[in-house]
C-alpha positions as CSV (number, residue, x, y, z in Angstrom):
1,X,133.4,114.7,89.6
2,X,134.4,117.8,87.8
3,X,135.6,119.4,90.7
4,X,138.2,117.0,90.5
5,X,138.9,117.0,86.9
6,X,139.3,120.9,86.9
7,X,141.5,120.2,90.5
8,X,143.7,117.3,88.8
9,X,144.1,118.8,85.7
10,X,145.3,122.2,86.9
11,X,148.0,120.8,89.0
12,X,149.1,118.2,86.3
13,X,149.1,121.3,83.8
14,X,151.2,123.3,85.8
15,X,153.7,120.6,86.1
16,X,153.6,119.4,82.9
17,X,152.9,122.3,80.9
18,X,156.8,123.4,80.5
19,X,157.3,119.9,79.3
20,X,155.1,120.0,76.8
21,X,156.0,123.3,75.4
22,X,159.7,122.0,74.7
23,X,158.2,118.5,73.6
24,X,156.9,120.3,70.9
25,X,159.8,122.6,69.8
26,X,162.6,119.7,70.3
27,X,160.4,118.2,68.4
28,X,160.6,119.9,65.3
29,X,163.8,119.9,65.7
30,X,164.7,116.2,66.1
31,X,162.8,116.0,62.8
32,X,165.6,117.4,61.1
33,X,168.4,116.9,62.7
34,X,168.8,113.0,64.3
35,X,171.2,111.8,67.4
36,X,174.4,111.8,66.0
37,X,175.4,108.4,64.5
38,X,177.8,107.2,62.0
39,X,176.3,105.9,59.0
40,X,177.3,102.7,56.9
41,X,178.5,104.6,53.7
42,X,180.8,106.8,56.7
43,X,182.2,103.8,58.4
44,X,182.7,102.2,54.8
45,X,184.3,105.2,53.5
46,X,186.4,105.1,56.7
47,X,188.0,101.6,55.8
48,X,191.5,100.9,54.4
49,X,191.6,98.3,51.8
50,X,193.0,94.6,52.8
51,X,195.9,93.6,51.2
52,X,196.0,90.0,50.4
53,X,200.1,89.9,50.6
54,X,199.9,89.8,54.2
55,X,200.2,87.0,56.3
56,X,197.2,86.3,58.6
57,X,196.0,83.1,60.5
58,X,193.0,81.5,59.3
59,X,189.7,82.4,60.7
60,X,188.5,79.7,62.8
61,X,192.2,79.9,64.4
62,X,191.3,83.6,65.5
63,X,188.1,82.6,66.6
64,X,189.7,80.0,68.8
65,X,192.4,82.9,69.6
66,X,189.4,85.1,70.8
67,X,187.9,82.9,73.4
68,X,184.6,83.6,72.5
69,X,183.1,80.5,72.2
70,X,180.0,81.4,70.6
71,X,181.3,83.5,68.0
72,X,178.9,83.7,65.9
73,X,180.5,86.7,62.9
74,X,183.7,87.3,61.8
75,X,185.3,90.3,60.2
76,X,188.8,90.9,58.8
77,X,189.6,95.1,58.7
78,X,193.0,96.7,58.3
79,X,194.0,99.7,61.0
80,X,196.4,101.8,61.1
81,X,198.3,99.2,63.2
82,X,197.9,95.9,60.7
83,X,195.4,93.8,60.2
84,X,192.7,92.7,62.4
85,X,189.9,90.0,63.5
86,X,186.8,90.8,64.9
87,X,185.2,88.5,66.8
88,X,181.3,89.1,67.3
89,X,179.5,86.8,69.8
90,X,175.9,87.2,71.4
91,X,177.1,89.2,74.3
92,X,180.6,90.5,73.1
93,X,183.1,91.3,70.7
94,X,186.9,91.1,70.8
95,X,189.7,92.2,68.5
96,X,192.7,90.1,67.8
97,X,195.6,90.9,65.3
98,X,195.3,89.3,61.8
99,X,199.2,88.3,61.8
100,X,199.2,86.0,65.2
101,X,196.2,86.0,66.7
102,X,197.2,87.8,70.0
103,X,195.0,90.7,71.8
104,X,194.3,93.7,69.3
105,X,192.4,95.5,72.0
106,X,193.6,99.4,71.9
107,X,194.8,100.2,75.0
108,X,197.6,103.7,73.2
109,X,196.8,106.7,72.9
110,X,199.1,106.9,70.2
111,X,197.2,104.2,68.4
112,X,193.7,104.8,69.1
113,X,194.7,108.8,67.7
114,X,196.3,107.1,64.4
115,X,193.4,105.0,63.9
116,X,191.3,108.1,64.3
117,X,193.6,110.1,61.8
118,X,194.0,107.3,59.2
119,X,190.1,107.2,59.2
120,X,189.5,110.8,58.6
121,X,191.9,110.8,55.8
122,X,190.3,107.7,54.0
123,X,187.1,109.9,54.4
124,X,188.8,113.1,52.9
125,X,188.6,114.8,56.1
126,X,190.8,117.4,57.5
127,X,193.0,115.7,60.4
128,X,196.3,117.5,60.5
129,X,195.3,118.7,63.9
130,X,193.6,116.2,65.4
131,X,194.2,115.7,69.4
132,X,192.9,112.9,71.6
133,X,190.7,114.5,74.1
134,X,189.4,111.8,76.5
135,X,189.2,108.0,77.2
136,X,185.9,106.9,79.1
137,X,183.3,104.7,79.3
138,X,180.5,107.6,78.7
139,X,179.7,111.2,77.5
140,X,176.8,112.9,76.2
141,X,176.8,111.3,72.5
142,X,177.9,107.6,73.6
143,X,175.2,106.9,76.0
144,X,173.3,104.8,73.7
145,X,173.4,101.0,74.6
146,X,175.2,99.8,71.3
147,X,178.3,101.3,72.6
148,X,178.4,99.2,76.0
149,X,180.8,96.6,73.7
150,X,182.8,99.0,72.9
151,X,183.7,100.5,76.2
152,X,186.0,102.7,76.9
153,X,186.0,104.8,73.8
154,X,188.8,107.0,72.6
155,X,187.4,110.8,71.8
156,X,189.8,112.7,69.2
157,X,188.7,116.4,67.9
158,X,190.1,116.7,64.4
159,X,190.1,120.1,64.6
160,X,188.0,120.7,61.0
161,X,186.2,123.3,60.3
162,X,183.4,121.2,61.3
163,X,184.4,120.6,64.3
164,X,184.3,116.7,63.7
165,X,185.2,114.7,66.8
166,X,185.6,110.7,66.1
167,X,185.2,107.7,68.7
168,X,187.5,104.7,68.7
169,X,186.3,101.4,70.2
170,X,189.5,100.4,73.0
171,X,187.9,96.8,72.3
172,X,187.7,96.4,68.2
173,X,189.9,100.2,67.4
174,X,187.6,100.8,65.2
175,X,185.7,104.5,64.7
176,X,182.1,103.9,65.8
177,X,180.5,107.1,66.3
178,X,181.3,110.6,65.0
179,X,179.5,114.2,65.4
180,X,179.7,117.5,64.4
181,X,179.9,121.2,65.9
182,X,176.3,121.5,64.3
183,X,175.5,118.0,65.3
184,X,175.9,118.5,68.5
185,X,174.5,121.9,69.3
186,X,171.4,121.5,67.8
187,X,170.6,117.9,69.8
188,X,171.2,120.2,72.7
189,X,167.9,121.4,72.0
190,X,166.8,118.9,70.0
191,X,167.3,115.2,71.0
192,X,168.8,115.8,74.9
193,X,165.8,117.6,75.9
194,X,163.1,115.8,74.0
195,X,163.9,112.6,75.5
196,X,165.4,114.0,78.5
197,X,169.1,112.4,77.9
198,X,171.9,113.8,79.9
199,X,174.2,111.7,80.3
200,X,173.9,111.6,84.4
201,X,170.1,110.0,83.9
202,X,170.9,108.0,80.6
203,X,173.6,105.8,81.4
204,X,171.8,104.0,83.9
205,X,169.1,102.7,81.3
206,X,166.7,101.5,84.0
207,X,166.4,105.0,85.7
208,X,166.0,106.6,82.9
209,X,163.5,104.3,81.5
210,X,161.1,104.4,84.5
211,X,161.9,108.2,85.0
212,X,160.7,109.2,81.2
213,X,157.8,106.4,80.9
214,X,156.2,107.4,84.1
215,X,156.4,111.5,83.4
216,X,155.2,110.4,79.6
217,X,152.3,109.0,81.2
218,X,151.1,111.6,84.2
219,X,151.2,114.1,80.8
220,X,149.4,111.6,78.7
221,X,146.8,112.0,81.8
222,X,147.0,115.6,81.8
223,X,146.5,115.7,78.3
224,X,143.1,113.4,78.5
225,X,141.7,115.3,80.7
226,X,142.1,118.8,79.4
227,X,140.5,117.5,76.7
228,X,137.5,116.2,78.6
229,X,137.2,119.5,80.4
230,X,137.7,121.5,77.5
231,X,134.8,119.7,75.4
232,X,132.7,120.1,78.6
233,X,133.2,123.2,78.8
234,X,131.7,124.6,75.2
235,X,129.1,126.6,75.5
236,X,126.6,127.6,73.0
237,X,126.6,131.8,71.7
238,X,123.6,132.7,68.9
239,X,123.7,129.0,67.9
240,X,127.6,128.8,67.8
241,X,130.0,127.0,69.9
242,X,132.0,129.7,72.4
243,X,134.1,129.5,75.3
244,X,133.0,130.8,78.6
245,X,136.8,131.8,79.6
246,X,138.2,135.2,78.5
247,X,142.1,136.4,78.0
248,X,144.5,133.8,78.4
249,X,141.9,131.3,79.3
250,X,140.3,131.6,76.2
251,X,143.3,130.9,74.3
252,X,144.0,128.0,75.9
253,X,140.6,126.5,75.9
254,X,140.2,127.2,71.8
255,X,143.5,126.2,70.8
256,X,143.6,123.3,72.9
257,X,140.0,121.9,71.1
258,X,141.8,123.1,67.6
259,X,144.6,120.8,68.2
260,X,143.1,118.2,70.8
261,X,143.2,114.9,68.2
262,X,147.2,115.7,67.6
263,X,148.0,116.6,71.1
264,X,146.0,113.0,72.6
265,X,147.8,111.4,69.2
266,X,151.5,112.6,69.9
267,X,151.5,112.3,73.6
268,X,150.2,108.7,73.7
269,X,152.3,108.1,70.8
270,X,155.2,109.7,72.2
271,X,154.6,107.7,75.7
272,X,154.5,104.4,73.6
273,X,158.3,105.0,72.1
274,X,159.5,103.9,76.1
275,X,157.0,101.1,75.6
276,X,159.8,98.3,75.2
277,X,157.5,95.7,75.8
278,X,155.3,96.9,78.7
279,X,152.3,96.6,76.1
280,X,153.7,95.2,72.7
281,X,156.0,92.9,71.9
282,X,159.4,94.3,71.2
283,X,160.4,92.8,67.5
284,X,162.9,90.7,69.3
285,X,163.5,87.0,68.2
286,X,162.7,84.3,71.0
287,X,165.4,82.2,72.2
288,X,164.6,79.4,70.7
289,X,164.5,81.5,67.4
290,X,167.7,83.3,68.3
291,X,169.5,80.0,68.8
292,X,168.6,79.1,65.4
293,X,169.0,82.6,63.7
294,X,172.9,83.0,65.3
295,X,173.8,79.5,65.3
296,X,177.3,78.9,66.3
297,X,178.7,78.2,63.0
298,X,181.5,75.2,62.3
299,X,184.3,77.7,61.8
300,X,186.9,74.7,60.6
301,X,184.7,74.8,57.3
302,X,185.6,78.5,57.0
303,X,188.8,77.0,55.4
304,X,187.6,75.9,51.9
305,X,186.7,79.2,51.6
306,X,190.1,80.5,51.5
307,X,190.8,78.4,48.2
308,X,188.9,81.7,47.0
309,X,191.6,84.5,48.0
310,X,190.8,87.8,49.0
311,X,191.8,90.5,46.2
312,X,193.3,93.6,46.0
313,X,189.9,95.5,45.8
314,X,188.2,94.0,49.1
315,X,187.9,96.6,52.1
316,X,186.5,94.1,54.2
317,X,185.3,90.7,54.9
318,X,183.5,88.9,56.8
319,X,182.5,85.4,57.8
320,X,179.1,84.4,59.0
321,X,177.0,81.3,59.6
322,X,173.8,80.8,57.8
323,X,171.1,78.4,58.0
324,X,174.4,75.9,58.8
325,X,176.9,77.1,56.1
326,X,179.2,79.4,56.6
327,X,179.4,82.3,54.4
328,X,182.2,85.0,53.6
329,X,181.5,88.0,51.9
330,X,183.8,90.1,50.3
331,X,183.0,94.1,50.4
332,X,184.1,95.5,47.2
333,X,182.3,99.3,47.6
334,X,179.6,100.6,49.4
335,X,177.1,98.8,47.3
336,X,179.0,96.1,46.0
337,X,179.6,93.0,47.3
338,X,180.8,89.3,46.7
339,X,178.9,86.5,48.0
340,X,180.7,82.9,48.8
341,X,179.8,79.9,50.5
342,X,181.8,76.6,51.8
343,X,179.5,74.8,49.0
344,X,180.1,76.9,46.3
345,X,183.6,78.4,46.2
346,X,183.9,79.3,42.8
347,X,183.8,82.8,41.2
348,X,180.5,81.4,39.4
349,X,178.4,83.2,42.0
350,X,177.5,86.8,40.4
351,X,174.4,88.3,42.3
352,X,176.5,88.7,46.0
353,X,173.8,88.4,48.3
354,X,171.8,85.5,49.6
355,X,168.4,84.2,47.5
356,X,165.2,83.5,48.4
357,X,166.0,79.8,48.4
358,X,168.7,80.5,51.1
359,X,166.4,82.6,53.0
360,X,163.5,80.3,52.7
361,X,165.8,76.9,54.5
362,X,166.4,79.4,57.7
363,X,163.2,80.4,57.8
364,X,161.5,77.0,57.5
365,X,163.6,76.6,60.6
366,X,162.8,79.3,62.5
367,X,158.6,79.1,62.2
368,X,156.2,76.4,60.6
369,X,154.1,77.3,57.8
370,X,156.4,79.9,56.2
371,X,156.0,80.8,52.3
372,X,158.7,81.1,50.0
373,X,160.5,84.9,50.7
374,X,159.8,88.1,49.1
375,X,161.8,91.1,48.0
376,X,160.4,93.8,50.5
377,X,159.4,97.0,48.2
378,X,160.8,100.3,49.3
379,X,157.7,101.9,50.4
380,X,156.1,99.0,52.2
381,X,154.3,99.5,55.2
382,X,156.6,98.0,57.7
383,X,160.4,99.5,56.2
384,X,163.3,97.5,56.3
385,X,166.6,98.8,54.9
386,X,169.6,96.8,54.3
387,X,173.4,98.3,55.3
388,X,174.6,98.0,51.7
389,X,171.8,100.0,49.4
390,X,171.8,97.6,46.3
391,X,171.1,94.4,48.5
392,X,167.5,92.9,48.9
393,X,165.7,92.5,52.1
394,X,163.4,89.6,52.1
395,X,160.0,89.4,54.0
396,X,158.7,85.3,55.0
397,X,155.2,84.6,55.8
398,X,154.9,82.5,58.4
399,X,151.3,82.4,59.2
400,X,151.0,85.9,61.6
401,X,154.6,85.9,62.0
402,X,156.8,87.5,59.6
403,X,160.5,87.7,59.4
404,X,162.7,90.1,57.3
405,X,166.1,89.2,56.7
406,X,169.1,91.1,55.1
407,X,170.2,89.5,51.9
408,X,173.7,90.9,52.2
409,X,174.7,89.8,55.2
410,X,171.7,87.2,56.5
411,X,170.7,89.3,59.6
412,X,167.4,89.4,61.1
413,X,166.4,92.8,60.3
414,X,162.6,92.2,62.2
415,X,160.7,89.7,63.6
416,X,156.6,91.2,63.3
417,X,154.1,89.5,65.2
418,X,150.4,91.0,65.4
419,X,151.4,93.1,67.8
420,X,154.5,94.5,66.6
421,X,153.0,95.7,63.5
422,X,150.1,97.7,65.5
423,X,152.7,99.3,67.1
424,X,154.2,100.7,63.9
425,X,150.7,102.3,63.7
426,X,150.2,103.8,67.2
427,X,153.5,104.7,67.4
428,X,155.7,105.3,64.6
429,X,153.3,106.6,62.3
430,X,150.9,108.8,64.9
431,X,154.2,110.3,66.5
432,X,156.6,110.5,63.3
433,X,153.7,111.2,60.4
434,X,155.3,108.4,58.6
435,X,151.9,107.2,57.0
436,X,152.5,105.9,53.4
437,X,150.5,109.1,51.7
438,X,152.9,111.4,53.5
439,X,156.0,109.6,52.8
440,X,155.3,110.0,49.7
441,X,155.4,113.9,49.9
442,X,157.9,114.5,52.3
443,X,157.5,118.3,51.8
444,X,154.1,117.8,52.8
445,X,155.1,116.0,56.0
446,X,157.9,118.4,56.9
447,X,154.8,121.2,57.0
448,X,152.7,119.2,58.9
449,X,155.0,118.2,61.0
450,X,156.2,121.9,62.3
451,X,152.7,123.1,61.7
452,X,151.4,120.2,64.4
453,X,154.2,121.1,66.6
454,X,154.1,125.1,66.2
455,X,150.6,124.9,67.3
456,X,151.3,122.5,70.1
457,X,154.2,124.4,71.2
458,X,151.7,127.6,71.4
459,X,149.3,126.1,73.1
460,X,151.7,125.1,75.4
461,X,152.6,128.2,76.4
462,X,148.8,129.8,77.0
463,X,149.7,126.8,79.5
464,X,152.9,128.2,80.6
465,X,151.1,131.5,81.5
466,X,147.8,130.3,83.4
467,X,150.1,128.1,85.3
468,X,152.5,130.7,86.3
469,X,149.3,133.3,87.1
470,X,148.1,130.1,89.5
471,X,151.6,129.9,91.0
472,X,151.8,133.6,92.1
473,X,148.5,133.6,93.2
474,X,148.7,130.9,95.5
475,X,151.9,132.0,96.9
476,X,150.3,135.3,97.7
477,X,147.4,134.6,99.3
C-alpha cells in the first residue's frame, strides 16, 4: 500500500508540481489586482445626462418595438447618437432608439468609436486619440459569460497614458468593459494563469470547465497524499521529530508538513470555486422562483408614471416590475436615486429605494414562512453589496432559505440555502481568507495571504527540483 502511495504521488507530483508553484504566485497576485471589469461608479461616471426636451415613445411602446416578449427591465440612456431603450429580457437584451422605436443596435464604426469617445470624456479621460481597433465576438478580457448578450463588441484604444482600451456592446452601444496597460499585464500573470484562461480554452465554457475541475482535482489528490506520506514518514531523532530524507528531499518533506493544513485547505478550496453545482447548490433561484422574481411586468401601467417627468438632473432610468407594480427609478448620482411607483406617483416619496414592506410581499411569494426583511449589516457573514452604495440590501428569513434583495433596484442579489452558505465557508473563506476576524484587519490578511502563498510557492519548487532530478534520471537509465 505504500509502495503505491510513494508510486502515485511521485508521478502526480511531477505533473502537478509546476502547477502548483504558479497557483501560488498568481495567486498573490490576483489578490491585488482582479480580472479587469468596469465598475458601477465607472459605467455611471460614463453616462450623459437625459434631457427631458426630447421626444421619445413611451416605454411599453419600445418594449413592444423590441420584440422581446418577456421583457422584464427597461432603461432609458443617452449616446452619442440620441436617446436609447434597453430592453432586458431573461435570455437577451436589445437596443432601440428613444425617438421611434426602430433598431438601435451599433453596427458603425464611426458610432461605436464616438460612443467610446463621448464616454471617456464624461469620465475625464484622455480620448483625443482614440482608434477602433477590432470588432469580434471574443478576446482575452471579454471571455467572461456576461458578455455573450453583448456580442460582437467594439475594442477602441484611447491612446492615454494608461493605455485604457474601452468595449462597446454592437447590441445596447453601451461601454461594458474597460482595462488598463497595468490591468492587463499583470492578469497575464495573475488571473490567465491562475485559472488557466486563454482565450482558445475559455470561450468554450464546457471545455474549460471539465479541463480545470478535473486537473483541480488529480492535484487535490496529489496534495492528500503527500501529506499522508509525509506524516508517515516522520521519524523520531533524541526524542524529536526528524526527516529521514536529506538535500532537496528534506526540504520538501519539512516544508510540506509546515504548510500541509493551507496547502490541503487552498487546493480543495481552490477545486470547489469550478464546483457550480457538482456538490452545492449554485445560489441560483428555481424556476418557479424565477418566474415570480422576473415576472413579466404590465408595461401599459408604465404610463401613469410619466405624469412624473423626467428632470434635467437624471442620467438614467429605468423601469422594472416588482412584486406586480411596476417601478421607475430615476438615477440622480452615483448614490442617489429617486424611487416611483404606478401607485404612488407623487414626489411624496423621499427615501428612493424599496422598504421592507415591499420586500416582504415578494418574498411572501417567493417561499412560505418568510419573516419581515432586514437591513443586511456590512460585515455580515454572507456579503451582499448593492450597485448604488447608499441603498440597503435586505435579507428574508424564510425558514432555511434566505433571500437578499437589492433595495435600489429589487434584484435578487442571493438565494442561500443550507448548502449555499457552507460553501461560503469551504470555499470563499478557506481559499480567499475572508473570515470575519481578518476582514476586519485587511493588513493582516494581505500578510497572510502572501505569507501562505510565498511558502506554498517555495515548497512548490523543492517540488519542481525532485521532479526534474526524477525526469533526468529516468531518461538516462
Amino acid at each position: 500500500m505504500m509502495a503505491a502511495i510513494v508510486l502515485l504521488h511521485r508521478w502526480l507530483g511531477i505533473a502537478f508540481c509546476l502547477l502548483f508553484a504558479m497557483w501560488f504566485a498568481t495567486g498573490i497576485v490576483m489578490h491585488f489586482v482582479p480580472f479587469p471589469s468596469l465598475t458601477e461608479a465607472e459605467r455611471f461616471a460614463g453616462l450623459a445626462p437625459l434631457d427631458r426636451t426630447d421626444a421619445r415613445i413611451a416605454v411599453a411602446d419600445a418594449v413592444v418595438a423590441s420584440g422581446i416578449t418577456d421583457a422584464t427591465r427597461v432603461r432609458l440612456i443617452r449616446r452619442s447618437d440620441g436617446l436609447a431603450y434597453v430592453i432586458t429580457g431573461p435570455s437577451r437584451l436589445r437596443a432601440v432608439r428613444g425617438s421611434d422605436g426602430s433598431d438601435a443596435e451599433v453596427v458603425s464604426s464611426d458610432v461605436a468609436l464616438a460612443i467610446g469617445r463621448d464616454h471617456a470624456r464624461n469620465r475625464g479621460l484622455d480620448a483625443a486619440h482614440a482608434t477602433l481597433l477590432a470588432k469580434a465576438d471574443y478576446d482575452q478580457w471579454t471571455v467572461p459569460n456576461g458578455f455573450d448578450r453583448h456580442r460582437p463588441l467594439f475594442r477602441i484604444a484611447l491612446g492615454d497614458a494608461a493605455g485604457t482600451e474601452l468595449y462597446v456592446s454592437s447590441r445596447t452601444g453601451e461601454v461594458v468593459l474597460d482595462t488598463t496597460r497595468n490591468e492587463r499585464g499583470w492578469n497575464w500573470a495573475g488571473s490567465v494563469l491562475h485559472w488557466i484562461y486563454p482565450t482558445v480554452l475559455r470561450r468554450n465554457w464546457a471545455l474549460w470547465d471539465g479541463v480545470v475541475w478535473t486537473l483541480s482535482l488529480l492535484a487535490l489528490i496529489a496534495a492528500v497524499l503527500g501529506a499522508a506520506l509525509g506524516i508517515a514518514q516522520i521519524r523520531t531523532r533524541n526524542g524529536r521529530p526528524a526527516t529521514p530524507y536529506r538535500g532537496w528531499h528534506a526540504w520538501h518533506h519539512v516544508l510540506g508538513l509546515a504548510v500541509t493544513l493551507f496547502v490541503l485547505s487552498w487546493i480543495f478550496s481552490g477545486w470547489l470555486s469550478m464546483d457550480h453545482g457538482r456538490l452545492f447548490s449554485r445560489g441560483q433561484l428555481t424556476g418557479s422562483e424565477a418566474g415570480v422574481a422576473a415576472a413579466v411586468p404590465g408595461w401599459t401601467e408604465a404610463l401613469s408614471l410619466e405624469r412624473t417627468p423626467l428632470t434635467s438632473s437624471v442620467w438614467e432610468a429605468e423601469w422594472f416590475g416588482f412584486d406586480g407594480e411596476v417601478y421607475r427609478r430615476d438615477r440622480l448620482a452615483l448614490a442617489s436615486q429617486k424611487l416611483i411607483r404606478t401607485k404612488d406617483t407623487s414626489d411624496a416619496r423621499q427615501a428612493g429605494v424599496l422598504s421592507a414592506g415591499e420586500v416582504r410581499g415578494l418574498t411572501s411569494r417567493l417561499a412560505k414562512d418568510c419573516g419581515i426583511p432586514g437591513v443586511l449589516a456590512g460585515n455580515d457573514d454572507y456579503p451582499a453589496r448593492s450597485a448604488v452604495p447608499s441603498a440597503p440590501v435586505y435579507r428574508a428569513h424564510c425558514g432555511e432559505l434566505w433571500f437578499d434583495i437589492d433595495g435600489a433596484d429589487g434584484n435578487v442579489l442571493q438565494r442561500l440555502d443550507a448548502s449555499r452558505r457552507a460553501y461560503r465557508w469551504f470555499y470563499a473563506a478557506l481559499h480567499t481568507l475572508d473570515f470575519p476576524i481578518l476582514m476586519a484587519h485587511p493588513l493582516l490578511r494581505d500578510i497572510l495571504i502572501v505569507g501562505l502563498c510565498a511558502l506554498g510557492f517555495v515548497f512548490s519548487m523543492t517540488g519542481v527540483v525532485i521532479g526534474w532530478r526524477r525526469l533526468r534520471l529516468s531518461l538516462t537509465v
